[in-house]
N, C-alpha and C positions, 0 to 999 in steps of 0.2 A: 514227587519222586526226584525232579529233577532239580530241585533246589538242594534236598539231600544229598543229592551223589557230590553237586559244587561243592558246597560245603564241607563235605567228609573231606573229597579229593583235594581242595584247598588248606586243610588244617596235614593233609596226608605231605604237601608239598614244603610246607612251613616246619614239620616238625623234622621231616628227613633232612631239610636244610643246616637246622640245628644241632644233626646229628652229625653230617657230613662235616661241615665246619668245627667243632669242638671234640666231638668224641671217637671219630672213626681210629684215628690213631691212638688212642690209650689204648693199654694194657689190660684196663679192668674188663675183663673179657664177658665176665656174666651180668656184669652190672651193663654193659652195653647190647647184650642180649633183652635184658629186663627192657632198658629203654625202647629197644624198635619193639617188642610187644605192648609198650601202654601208649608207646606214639599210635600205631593203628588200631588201637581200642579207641585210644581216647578221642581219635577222627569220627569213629564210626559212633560215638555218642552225641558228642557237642552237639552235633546240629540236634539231636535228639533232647536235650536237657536247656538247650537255649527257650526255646517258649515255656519252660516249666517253671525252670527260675528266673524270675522275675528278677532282673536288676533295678535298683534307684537310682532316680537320677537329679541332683538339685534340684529345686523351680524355685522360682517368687511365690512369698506369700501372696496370694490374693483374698480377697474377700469381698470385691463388688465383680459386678457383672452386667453385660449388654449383650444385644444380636443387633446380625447386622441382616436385617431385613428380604432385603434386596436379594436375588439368584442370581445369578454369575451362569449364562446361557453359553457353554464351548461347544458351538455345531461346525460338523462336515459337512458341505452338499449333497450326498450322500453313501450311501452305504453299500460296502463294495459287494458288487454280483457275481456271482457263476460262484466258481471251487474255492472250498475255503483253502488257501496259501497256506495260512498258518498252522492249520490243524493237520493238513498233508504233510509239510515238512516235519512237525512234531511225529507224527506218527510212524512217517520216515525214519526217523530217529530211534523211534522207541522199536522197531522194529530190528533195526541193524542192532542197536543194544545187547537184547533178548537175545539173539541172532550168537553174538558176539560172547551172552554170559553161557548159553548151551552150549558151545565147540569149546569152551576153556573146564566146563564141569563133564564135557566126553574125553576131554583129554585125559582128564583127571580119573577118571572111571577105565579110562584105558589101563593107566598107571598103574594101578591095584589090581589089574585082573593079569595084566602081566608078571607083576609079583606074586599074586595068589598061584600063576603058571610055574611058576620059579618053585615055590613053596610047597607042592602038591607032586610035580615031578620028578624034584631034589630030593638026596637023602637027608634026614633029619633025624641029630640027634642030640640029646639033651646033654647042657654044658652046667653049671655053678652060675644061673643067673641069666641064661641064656639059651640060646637054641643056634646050632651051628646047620644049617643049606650048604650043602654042598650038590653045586650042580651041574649040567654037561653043555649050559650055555656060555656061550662069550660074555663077559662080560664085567665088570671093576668090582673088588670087594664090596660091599655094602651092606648097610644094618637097617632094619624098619622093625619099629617098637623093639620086643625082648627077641629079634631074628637078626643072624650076621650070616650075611650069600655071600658065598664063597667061590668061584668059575675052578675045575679041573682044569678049563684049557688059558685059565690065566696065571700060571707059574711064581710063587710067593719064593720059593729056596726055602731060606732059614727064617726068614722076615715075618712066617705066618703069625708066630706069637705076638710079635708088635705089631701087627695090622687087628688083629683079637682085642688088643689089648685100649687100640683108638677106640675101633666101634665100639667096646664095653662102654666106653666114656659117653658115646653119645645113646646108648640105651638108659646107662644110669639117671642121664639127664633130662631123660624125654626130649627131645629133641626133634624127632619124628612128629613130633603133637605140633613143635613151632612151624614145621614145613607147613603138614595136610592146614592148617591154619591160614597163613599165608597165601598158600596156592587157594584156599576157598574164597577169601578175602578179593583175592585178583579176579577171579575170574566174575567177584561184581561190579571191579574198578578195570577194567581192561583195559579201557580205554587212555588210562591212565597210567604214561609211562612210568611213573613214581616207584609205580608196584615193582618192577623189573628191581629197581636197586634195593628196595627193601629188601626183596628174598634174596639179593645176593649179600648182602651185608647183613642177614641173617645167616646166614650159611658159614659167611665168612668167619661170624663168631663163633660159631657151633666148633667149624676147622680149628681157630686160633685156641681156644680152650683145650680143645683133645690134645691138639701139639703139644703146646703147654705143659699138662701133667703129663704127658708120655716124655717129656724130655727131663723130667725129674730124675726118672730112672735109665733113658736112655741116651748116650751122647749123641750130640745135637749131628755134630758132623754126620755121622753114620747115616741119622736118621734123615738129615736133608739130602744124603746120595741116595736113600731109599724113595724118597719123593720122586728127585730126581726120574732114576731109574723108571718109574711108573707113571711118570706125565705122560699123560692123555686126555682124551676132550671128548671122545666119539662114540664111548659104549659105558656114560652112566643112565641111570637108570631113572624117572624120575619120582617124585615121592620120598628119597633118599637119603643115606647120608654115604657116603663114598670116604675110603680113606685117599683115593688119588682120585682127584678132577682137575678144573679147568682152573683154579684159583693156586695151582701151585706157589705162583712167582709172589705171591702177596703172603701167602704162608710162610715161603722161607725168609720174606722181609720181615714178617713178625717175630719170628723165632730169632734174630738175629738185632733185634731192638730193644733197647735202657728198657728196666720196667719205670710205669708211669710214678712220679712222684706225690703223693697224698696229696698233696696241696691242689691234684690236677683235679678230686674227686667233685671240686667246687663247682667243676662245669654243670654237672649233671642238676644242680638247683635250677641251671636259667629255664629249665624246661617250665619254671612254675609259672614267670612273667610270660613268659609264649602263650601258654594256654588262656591266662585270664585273658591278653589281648582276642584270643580267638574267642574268648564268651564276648568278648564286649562290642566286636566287631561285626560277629551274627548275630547278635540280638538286636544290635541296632537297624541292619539291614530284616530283620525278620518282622519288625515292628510296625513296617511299612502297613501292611494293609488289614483291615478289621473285618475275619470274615464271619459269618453268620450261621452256626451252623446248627441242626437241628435232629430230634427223636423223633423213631415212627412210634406211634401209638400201638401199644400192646396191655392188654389186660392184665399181665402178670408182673409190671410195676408202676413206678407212681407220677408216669409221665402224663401229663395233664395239655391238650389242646385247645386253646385260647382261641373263641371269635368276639373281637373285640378291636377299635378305631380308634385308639387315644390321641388326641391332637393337640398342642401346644396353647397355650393360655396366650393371648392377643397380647397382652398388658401385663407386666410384674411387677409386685412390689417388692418381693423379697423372698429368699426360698431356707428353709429352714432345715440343719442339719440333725436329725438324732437318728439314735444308734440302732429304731427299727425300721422308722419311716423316714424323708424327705417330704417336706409339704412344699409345694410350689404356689406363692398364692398371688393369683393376678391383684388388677387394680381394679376391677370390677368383684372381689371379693370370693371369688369362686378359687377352690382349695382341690389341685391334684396332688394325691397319693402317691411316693413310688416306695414300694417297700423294698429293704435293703436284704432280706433273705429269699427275692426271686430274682435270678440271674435275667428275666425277661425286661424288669423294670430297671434296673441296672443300666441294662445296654441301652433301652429306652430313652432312659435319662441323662444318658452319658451325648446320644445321639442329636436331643433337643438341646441341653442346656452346657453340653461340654464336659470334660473329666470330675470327677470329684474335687475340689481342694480338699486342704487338711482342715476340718474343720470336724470337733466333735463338739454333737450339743449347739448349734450358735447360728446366727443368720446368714444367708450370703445378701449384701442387701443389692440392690439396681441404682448405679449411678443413677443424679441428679441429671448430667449431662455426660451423652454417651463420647466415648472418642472419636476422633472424627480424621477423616482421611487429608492433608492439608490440602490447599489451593484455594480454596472459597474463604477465604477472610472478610472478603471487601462484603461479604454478605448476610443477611442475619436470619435466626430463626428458624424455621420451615425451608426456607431458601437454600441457606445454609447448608442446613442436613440433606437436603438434595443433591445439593451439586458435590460434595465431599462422598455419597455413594454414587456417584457419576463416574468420579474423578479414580475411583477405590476400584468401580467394575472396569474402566478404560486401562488401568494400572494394568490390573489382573488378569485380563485378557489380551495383554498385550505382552506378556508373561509368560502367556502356558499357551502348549501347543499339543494338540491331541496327538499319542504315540503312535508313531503308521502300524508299530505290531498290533497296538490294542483296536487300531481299526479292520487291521485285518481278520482277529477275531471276532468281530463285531459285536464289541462288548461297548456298552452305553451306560450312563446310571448318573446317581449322585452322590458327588465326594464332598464330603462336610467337615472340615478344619478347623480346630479350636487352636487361638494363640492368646499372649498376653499383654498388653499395649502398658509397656510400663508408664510409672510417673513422667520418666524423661522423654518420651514419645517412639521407643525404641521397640523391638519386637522380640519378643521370649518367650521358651515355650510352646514350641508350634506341634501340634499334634493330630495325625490325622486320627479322627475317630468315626469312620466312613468311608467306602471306597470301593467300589466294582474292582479294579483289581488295580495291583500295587503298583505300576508306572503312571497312572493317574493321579494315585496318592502322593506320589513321588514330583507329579509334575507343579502339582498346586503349592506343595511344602515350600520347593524350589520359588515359586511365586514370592510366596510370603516370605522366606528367607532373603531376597534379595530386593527387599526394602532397606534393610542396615545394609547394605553394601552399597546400596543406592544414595546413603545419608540423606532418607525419606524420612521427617519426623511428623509424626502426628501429635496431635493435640490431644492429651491423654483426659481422662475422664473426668468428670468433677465430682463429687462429694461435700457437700456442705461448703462448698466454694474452693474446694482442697483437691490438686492433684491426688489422684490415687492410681493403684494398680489396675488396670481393668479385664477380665476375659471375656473376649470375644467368640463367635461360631461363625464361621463364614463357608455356604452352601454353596459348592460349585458344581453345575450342571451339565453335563457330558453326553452328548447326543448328535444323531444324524438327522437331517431338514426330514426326514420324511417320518422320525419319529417322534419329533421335539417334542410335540406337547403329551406325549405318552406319559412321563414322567407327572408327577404333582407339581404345581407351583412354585412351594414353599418347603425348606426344611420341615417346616412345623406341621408336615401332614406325613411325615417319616416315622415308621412305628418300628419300635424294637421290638415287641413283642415278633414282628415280621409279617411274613406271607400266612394267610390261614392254611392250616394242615388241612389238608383232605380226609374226612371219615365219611365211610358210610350213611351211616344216619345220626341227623343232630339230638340231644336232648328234648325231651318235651313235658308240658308241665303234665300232673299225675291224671287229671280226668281228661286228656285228649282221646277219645275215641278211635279202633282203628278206622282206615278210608284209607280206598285204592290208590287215590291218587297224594302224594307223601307230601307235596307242595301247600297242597291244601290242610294239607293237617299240620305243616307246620305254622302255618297260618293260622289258625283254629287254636292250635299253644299259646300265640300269643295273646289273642284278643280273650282265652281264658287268664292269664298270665296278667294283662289291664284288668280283668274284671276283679279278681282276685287282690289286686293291689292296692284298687279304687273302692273296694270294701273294709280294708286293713288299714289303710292307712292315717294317720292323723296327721291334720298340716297342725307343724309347731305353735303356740300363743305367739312365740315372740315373733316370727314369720310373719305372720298377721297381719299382727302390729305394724311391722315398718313395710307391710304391704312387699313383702320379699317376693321374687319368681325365679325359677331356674331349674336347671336339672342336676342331678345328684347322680353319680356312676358308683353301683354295687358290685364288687367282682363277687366270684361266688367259684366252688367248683363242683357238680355230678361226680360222683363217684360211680363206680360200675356198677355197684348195685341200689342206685338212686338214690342215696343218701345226699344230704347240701350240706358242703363242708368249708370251713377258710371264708364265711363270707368276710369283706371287710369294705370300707368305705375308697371307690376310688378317683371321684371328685365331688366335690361340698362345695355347695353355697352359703353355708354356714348359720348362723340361728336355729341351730336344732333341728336343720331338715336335713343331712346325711344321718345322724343317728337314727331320726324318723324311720328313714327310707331303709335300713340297715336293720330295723329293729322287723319292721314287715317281711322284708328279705327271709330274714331267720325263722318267720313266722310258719313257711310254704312244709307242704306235707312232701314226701317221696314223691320224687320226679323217675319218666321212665328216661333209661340211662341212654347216654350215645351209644353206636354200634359200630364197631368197625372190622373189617374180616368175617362177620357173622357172630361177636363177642362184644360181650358188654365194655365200656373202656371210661374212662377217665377224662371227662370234659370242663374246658372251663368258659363259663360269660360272664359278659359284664351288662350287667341290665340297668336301660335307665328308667330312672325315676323323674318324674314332671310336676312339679310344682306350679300350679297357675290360680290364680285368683280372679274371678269374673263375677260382676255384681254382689261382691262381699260375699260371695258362696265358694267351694272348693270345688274343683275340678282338679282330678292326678289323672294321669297318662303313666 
């Protein structure tokens, strides 16, 4: 919420700028009505349409790729005690807010019931287009929608026809719709003085236009004595439009000013380069942090809950791009799946191995020799690559400093950074793809940003003995001494998929019996679930052969009404034992479904399969 109000009210402050500066003073009276209506539209969207559309932004080609091992550990001593600070003063905040947006919509509500008083105890009678109030209150002519209030005890002479004849102008116009608009507008931005000159310089126009055409027909003198004569401040009404208020002296400056020359109309284009900046400047700021966000499980659609622990391949050789799946396949030969039509393996993937490149169809392969942080020259090998993540964590830690707000929320986690380590040893690209919250994200970026400021170069990767482009992940850990090792290790035990959803009751395979106790019977699923595998199964010939072992992961998903749907292979060790395992999978009769709410629902696992060989016999798990 409170990024939103910044933003609107920032885009609110920027564009009234542009108004104030270039167009307050033309002539073109509707056309600068038009502009303060799409200036506060188009505040109260942007920050709404910046995460939606997606800008591009150049990068490097890449096409190899490394990790950088090593965790990056940023502790505090510890974790501050007693009242949260921060969530008090927030709340504070949102309290006076709220506080602030009820007395501006009572006001408001006042507004109209005192017109509704006017309207109800006034006589009324119908005009050509209108409805004439005439009432035994004090008070200034004024019109609201197709109604012009008129006071017995405010004395018009002969002037009544040209006061008729303004408000006309502002009923024909709708005008009354730009106020209640406005004033609704305000009293969600209150806070924010902006508002104040908007509605006056909506008003203003409103005035300037009616002046305008009533001086077509009537002379200007007469009618700026009539102003005159009627200035006053202290009995309009609000919600309104008044022929005499507080804006006289700018009225009769307008009446009495060159109309604007065509050529002035070119202003009204800069508003287009204003706005793009304001896309380009929230979405850069809004990019900051990747958050994670999730469906509760319901029966009545196709929301699917995953328990399931994918973990990063130790060793890679190369990971391969096509248009349904990503194969990631270590150096021990084992092949993870991430399919490109679940948003779950997406984020996953993005999380382990960094953003996508552009790559359709094609390999990303893994440098020969990864890049390396400089300082250790004098050293080789193993050595080498040690002291360069030494030199890389001492860097980076000497960099980033944990933000006293985000301690005082006592917010912890891991933030994980993908950058580009060009040919030239230069740094491009830096992308947080990970983050407990956005000044963390912000703080690590900053990290790595200020290596080319630094004229830090590194030693970029090698390929076939060839500088190349390289992309890195670098997993920085954010935590307080008394919960450091809460956390995992290693990026590579980070799942996208996330936290397990909580249901009810999990899947079970279809002969489980009931039994009181739920633990035990899920128990009893599984070792039916081994038996049932360990009779289905065939270890591959060629497996055999080259005496293969490993485990094979089958995603699968329950449907609410036990059906086994999507299964698909979700990591291979290849020679025909993921199809194997894949083929058995498909084999399994009607499972009883999860439950969740007391409703059957929409589960997803991923089941391993064991491949083992022992005295030339088969054994599956």
């Amino acid at each position: 919420m409170w990024t939103y109000l910044l933003q609107s009210s920032t885009a609110l402050i920027v564009l009234y700028t542009l108004y104030y500066a270039l167009l307050e003073n033309l002539t073109f009276f509707r056309s600068n009505r038009v502009f303060l209506l799409f200036s506060i539209i188009t505040a109260l969207i942007i920050p709404v349409l910046v995460p939606v559309i997606k800008l591009e932004h150049e990068s490097i080609p890449v096409i190899y790729w490394s990790d950088l091992s090593e965790v990056l550990d940023i502790t505090v001593r510890e974790k501050p005690a007693g009242l949260d600070i921060y969530n008090l003063i927030l709340d504070g905040l949102s309290a006076i807010y709220f506080v602030g947006v009820v007395l501006i919509i009572l006001r408001m509500v006042a507004g109209l019931f005192r017109i509704y008083k006017y309207a109800i105890n006034g006589n009324i009678s119908r005009k050509n287009g209108y409805r004439l109030v005439t009432t035994n209150e004090v008070h200034l002519p004024f019109s609201f929608f197709s109604y012009i209030f008129i006071s017995k005890k405010v004395p018009l002479s002969d002037n009544l026809n040209t006061v008729l004849d303004h408000e006309k102008i502002h009923i024909s116009n709708w005008h009354t719709i730009d106020i209640i608009f406005v004033e609704f507008v305000h009293a969600f931005f209150w806070f924010n003085p902006i508002m104040i000159f908007y509605k006056r310089a909506l008003r203003q126009s409103h005035e300037f236009l009616a002046d305008h055409l009533i001086c077509k027909s009537f002379p200007s003198k007469n009618y700026i004595r009539l102003l005159l004569a009627g200035s006053t401040s202290n009995l309009e009404v609000s919600l309104t439009n008044h022929f005499f208020n507080s804006q006289i002296k700018n009225r009769i400056a307008m009446l009495s000013k060159s109309k604007s020359s065509r050529t002035s109309v070119w202003n009204y284009t800069l508003v287009v380069p204003f706005v793009l900046v304001l896309f380009l400047f929230f979405s850069s700021s809004s990019g900051a942090a990747n958050f994670h966000t999730r469906q509760e499980i319901s029966p009545d659609n196709d929301t699917v809950t995953w328990f399931s622990n994918p973990v990063m391949l130790p060793g890679l050789k190369n990971i391969y791009f096509g248009k349904e799946v990503i194969k990631v396949t270590g150096k021990d030969g084992k092949i993870m799946s991430f399919y490109t039509d679940n948003d779950g393996d997406m984020q996953e993937f993005k999380n382990m191995y960094g953003p996508m490149p552009k790559i359709n169809n094609g390999l990303l392969h893994v440098v020969d020799e990864k890049p390396r942080f400089p300082g250790c020259e004098h050293l080789a090998d193993q050595e080498q690559e040690d002291c360069s993540n030494n030199n890389l964590v001492s860097y980076v830690r000497g960099h980033i400093l944990y933000p006293e707000i985000v301690k005082l929320k006592g917010v912890s986690g891991m933030c994980v950074a993908s950058f580009v380590v060009t040919k030239e040893g230069t740094i491009k690209d830096i992308i947080i793809l990970k983050t407990p919250d956005p000044l963390i994200g912000d703080q690590v970026k900053k990290a790595v940003e200020s290596m080319n400021g630094n004229n830090i170069k590194w030693h970029p990767g090698l390929k076939n003995g060839e500088p190349v482009n390289t992309m890195l992940t670098l997993p920085v850990r954010f935590a307080f001494e008394d919960n450091k090792n809460e956390d995992n290790p290693s990026v590579s035990s980070q799942s996208a998929v996330g936290h397990i959803e909580t249901i009810d009751e999990m899947p079970l395979f279809y002969q489980t019996p009931d039994m009181d106790n739920f633990i035990e019977r899920v128990g009893l699923s599984f070792r039916l679930i081994d038996n049932f595998i360990t009779s289905n199964l065939t270890y591959p010939e060629e497996a055999k052969l080259k005496r293969v072992e490993g485990k094979c992961i089958i995603r699968l998903v329950i449907d609410a009404d036990g059906n086994l749907k999507d299964a698909m292979i979700r990591q291979d060790i290849g020679y025909g034992c993921g199809s194997a395992a894949l083929d058995v999978i498909r084999k399994m009769p009607k499972w009883i479904p999860g439950n969740k709410n007391g409703k059957p629902c929409n589960t997803g696992l991923e089941l391993p399969v064991v491949f083992k060989l022992e005295n030339k016999t088969l054994k599956e798990k």
